[in-house]
C-alpha positions as CSV (number, residue, x, y, z in Angstrom):
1,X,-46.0,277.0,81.3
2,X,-43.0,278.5,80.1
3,X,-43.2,281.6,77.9
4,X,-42.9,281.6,74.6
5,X,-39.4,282.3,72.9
6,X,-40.3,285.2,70.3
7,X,-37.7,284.7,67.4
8,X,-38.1,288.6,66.4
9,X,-36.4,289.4,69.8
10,X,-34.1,286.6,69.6
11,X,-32.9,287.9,65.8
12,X,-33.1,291.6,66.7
13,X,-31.0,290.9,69.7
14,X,-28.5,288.7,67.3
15,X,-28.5,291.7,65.3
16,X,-27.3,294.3,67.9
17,X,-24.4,292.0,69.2
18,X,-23.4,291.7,65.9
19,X,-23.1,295.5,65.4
20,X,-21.7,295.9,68.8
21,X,-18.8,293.4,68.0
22,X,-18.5,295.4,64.4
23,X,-18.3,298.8,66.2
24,X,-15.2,297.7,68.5
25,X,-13.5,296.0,65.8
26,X,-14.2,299.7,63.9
27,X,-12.8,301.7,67.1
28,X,-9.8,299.5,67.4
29,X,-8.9,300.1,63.1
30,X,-9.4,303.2,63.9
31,X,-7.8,304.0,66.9
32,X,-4.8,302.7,65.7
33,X,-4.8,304.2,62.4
34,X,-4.9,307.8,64.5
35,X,-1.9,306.2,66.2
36,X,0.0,305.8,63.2
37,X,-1.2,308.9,61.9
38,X,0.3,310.6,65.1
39,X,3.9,308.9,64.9
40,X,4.1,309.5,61.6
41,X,2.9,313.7,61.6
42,X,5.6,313.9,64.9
43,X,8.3,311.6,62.4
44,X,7.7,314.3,59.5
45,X,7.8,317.3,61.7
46,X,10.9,316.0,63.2
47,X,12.2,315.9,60.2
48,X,11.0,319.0,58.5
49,X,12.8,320.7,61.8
50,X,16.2,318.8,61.3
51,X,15.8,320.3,57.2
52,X,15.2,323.5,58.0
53,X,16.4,324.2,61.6
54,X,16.5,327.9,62.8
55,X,19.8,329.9,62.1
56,X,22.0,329.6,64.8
57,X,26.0,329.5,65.4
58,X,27.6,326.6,63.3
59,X,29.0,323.8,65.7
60,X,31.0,321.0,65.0
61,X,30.0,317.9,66.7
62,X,32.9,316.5,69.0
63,X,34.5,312.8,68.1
64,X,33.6,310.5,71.0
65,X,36.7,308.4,72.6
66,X,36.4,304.5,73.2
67,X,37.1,305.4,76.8
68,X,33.9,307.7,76.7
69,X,32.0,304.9,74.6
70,X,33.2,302.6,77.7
71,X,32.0,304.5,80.0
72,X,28.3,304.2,78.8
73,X,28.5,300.3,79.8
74,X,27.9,298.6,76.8
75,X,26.7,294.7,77.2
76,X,29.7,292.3,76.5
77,X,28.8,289.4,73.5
78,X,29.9,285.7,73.9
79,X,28.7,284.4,70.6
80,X,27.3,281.4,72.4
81,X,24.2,282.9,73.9
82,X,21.6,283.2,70.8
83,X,19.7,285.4,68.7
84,X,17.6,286.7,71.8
85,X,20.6,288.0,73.8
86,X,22.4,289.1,70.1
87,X,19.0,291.3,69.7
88,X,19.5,292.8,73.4
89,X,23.3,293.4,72.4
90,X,22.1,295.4,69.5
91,X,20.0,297.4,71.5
92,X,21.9,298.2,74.2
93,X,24.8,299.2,71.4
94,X,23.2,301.3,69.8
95,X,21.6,303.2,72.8
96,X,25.3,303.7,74.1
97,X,26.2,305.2,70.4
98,X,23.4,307.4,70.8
99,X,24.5,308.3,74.7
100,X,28.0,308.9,73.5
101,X,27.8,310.3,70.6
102,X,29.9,307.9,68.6
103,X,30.1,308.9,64.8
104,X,29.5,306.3,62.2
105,X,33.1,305.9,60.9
106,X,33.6,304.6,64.6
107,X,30.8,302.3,65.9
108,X,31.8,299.3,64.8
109,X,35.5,299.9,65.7
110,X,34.4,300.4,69.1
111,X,31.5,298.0,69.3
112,X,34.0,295.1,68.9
113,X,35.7,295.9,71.6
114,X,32.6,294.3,73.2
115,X,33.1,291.1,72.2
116,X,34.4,288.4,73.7
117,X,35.0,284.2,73.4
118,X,33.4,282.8,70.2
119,X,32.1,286.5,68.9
120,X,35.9,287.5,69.1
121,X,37.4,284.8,67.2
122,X,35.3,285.2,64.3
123,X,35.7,288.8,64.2
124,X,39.4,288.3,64.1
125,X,38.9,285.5,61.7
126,X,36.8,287.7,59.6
127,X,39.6,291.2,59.8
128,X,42.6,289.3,59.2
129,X,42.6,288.3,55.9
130,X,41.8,292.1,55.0
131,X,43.2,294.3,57.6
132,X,41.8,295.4,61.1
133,X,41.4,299.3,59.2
134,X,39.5,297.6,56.2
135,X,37.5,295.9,58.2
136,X,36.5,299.3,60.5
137,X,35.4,300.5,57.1
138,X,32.4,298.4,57.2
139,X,29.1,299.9,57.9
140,X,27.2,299.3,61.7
141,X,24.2,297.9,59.6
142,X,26.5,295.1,57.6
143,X,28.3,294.2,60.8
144,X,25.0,293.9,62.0
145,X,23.8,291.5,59.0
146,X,27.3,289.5,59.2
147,X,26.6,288.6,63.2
148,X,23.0,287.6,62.5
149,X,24.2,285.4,59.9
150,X,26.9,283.7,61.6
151,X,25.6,283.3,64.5
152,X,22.1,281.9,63.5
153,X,24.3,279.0,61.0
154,X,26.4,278.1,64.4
155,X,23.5,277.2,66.2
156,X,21.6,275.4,63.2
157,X,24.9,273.6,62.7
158,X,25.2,272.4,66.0
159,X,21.9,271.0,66.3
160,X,22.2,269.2,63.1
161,X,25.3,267.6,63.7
162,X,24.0,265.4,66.9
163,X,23.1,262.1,66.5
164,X,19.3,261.5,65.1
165,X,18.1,260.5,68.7
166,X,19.4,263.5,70.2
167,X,18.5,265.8,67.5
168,X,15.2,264.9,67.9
169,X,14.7,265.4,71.4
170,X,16.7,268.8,71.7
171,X,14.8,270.3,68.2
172,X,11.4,269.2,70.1
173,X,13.2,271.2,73.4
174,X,13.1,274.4,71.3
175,X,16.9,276.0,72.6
176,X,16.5,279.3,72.5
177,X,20.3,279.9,72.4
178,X,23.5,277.6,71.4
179,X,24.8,277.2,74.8
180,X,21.4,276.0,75.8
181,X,21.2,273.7,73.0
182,X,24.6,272.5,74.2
183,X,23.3,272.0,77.9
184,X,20.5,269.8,77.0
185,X,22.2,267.8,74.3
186,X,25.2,266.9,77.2
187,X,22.1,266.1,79.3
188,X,20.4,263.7,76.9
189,X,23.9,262.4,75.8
190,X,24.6,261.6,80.0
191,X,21.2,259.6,79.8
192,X,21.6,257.6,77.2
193,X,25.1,256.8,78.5
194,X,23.9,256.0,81.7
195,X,21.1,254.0,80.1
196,X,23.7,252.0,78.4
197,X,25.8,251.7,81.1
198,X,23.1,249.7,83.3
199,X,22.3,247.2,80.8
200,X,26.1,246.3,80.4
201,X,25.8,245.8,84.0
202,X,23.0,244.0,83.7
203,X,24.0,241.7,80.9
204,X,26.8,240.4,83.0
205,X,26.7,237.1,84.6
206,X,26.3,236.8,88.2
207,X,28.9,234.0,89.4
C-alpha cells in the first residue's frame, strides 16, 4: 500500500521553492544594481579626473590628417546594405575618430570620404544646394540622424512600391537590408514570370 502523501510536506516544500526562486530573482536585481553602481562610480571618477586633472605642462592636441584618418581603415558605406551594416559603419567610425584623433570640426568631413554608390549621391545631393563647407559644419551626431533617416525611408519605400503579391511575400521574408529586399523581390518577380510564362504555353493549341 502506497504511503500516504502528507500535504504539510507537500506545502512546506512548495513554500521553500518558492523562496528559492524569490532569492535568485533578488541576487540577480541585485547583482546588477552593484553593476550599475560600479560603471557609474568608474563614469564619475573618470570624470571628476578629466575636471580636475593634476597640473602638468599645457599641450595642444595635434589636428589629425584625412591621410592619418585613412590609415585607421574605416569601413566603406553603400547606402544599399541596411540599418544593421549602417549601425556597424557607425561603430567602426567612430572607433577610428577615437584611434586618430580626429577633432569634431573634422569627422564628418572625413567620414564622407567613406561613402560610396547610393550613400554618395545623397550626400552630394544633400551639400550642393548649400555648399560642401556648410555642409562640414554639421555636427557627427546630425549627420548621424540624417543617414538613419534616409536610409530607413529608402528601404520602406522600396518595399511598398512592389506590387500587393510581392509585397506580401517579401514583408513576410523580413529583409534585413534594401539590397536583400531587392534580391528576393527579383526572385519572387522571376517566379511569377515563369509561372505565367507556362500557362501561355500551355494555353496554346497543339496542331
Amino acid at each position: 500500500m502506497p504511503p500516504k502523501r502528507n500535504s504539510a510536506s507537500a506545502a512546506s516544500a512548495s513554500k521553500a521553492l518558492a523562496m528559492t526562486e524569490a532569492a535568485i530573482r533578488q541576487l540577480v536585481v541585485d547583482s546588477v544594481a552593484t553593476a550599475l553602481e560600479t560603471q557609474a562610480a568608474t563614469m564619475a571618477n573618470a570624470d571628476n579626473a578629466n575636471r580636475n586633472p593634476e597640473p602638468r605642462e599645457a599641450h595642444v592636441a595635434r589636428k589629425c590628417s584625412y591621410k592619418e584618418f585613412m590609415s585607421c581603415q574605416p569601413f566603406n558605406f553603400k547606402g544599399s546594405e541596411g540599418a544593421i551594416r549602417l549601425i556597424r559603419w557607425f561603430e567602426r567610425t567612430e572607433l577610428v575618430f577615437s584611434h586618430s584623433n580626429c577633432t569634431e570640426d573634422c569627422k564628418v568631413k572625413f567620414s564622407t570620404g567613406t561613402l560610396t554608390e547610393e550613400a554618395l549621391s545623397w550626400w552630394n545631393s544633400f551639400a550642393q544646394p548649400i555648399g560642401i563647407e556648410e555642409a562640414y559644419k554639421i555636427t557627427w551626431v546630425e549627420f548621424k540622424k540624417l543617414l538613419i533617416k534616409k536610409f530607413q525611408e529608402a528601404h520602406e519605400a522600396f518595399i511598398g512600391g512592389l506590387p500587393q503579391s510581392i509585397e506580401e511575400n517579401v514583408t513576410a521574408s523580413k529583409p534585413q537590408t534594401l539590397e536583400e529586399g531587392i534580391n528576393i523581390a527579383q526572385r519572387l518577380m522571376d517566379q511569377e514570370k515563369k509561372k505565367s510564362d507556362e500557362k501561355r504555353l500551355e494555353d496554346i493549341p497543339v496542331v
